[in-house]
Legacy VTK file of the C-alpha trace (Angstrom):
# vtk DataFile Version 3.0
C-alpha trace
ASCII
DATASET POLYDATA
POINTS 95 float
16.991 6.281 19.238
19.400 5.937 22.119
23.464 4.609 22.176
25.650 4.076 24.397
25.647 6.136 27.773
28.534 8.188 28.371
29.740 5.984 31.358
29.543 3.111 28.443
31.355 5.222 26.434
34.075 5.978 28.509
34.644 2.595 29.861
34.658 1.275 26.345
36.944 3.311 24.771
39.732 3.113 28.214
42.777 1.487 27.741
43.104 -1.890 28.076
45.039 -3.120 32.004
47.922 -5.290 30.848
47.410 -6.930 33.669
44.653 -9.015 31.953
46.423 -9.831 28.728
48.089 -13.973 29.117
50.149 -14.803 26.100
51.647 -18.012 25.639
53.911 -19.817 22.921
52.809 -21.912 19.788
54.533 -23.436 17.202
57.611 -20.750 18.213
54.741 -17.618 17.869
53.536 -15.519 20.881
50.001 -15.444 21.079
47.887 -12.734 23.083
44.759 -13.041 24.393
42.376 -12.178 27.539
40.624 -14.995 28.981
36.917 -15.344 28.928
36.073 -14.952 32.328
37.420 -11.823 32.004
35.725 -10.647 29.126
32.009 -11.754 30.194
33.265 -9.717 33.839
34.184 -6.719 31.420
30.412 -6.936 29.238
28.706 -7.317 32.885
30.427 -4.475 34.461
29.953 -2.137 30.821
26.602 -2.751 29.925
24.664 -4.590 33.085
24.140 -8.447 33.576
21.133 -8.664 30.824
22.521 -5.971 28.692
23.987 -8.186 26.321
24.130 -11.742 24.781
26.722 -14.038 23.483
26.502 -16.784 21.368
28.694 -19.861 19.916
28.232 -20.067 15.989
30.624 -22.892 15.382
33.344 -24.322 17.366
36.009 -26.145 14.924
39.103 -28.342 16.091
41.849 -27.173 13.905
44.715 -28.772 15.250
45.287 -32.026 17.468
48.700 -33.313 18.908
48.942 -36.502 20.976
52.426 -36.901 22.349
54.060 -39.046 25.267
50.432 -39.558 26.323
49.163 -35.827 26.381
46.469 -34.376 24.091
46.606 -30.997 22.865
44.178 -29.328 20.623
43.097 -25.624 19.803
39.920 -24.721 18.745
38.305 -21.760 16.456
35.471 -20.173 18.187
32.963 -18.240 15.828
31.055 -16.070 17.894
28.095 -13.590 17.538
27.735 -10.488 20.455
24.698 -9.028 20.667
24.435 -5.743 23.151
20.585 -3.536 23.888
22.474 0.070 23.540
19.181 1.994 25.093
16.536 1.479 21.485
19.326 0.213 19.310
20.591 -3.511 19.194
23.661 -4.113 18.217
25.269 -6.981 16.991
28.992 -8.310 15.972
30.302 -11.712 15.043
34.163 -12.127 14.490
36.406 -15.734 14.858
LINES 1 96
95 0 1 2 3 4 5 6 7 8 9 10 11 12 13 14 15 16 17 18 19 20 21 22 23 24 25 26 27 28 29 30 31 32 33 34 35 36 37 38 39 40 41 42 43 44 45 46 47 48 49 50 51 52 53 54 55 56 57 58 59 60 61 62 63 64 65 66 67 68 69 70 71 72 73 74 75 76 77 78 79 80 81 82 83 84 85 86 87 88 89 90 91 92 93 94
């Protein structure tokens, strides 16, 4: 059985560039993230354009404000990543 190659390896365990980490204010907390773009750019680049799958397992509005005619909402993703690692597949889900 086969893993990851050692160029997948490496690029996997570099640190992450700051430069792609947004953070923004809610409810008086900062919250970190990366956006997706760049994420699906990163899983390309790591393990090849049909190296891996992603998939949506629920989507849930958790909070709604409508305010001086704006709408804001947030949303929890549940998601499921699967990634061909030579003969192994591997897969993760996390919120």
């Amino acid at each position: 059985m086969m893993g990851f190659s050692d160029d997948q390896v490496k690029k996997l365990s570099a640190k992450l560039n700051g430069k792609h980490v947004r953070s923004r204010i809610h409810n008086g907390f900062e919250i970190s993230y990366i956006e997706g773009w760049h994420v699906i750019a990163e899983a390309n680049r790591v393990f090849g354009y049909d190296g891996w799958d992603r998939e949506t397992v629920k989507l849930e509005c958790i909070w709604e404000l409508n305010r001086d005619n704006q709408c804001r909402c947030g949303y929890m993703a549940h998601v499921r990543v699967t990634v061909r690692a030579g003969d192994k597949i591997i897969c993760r889900e996390a919120s």
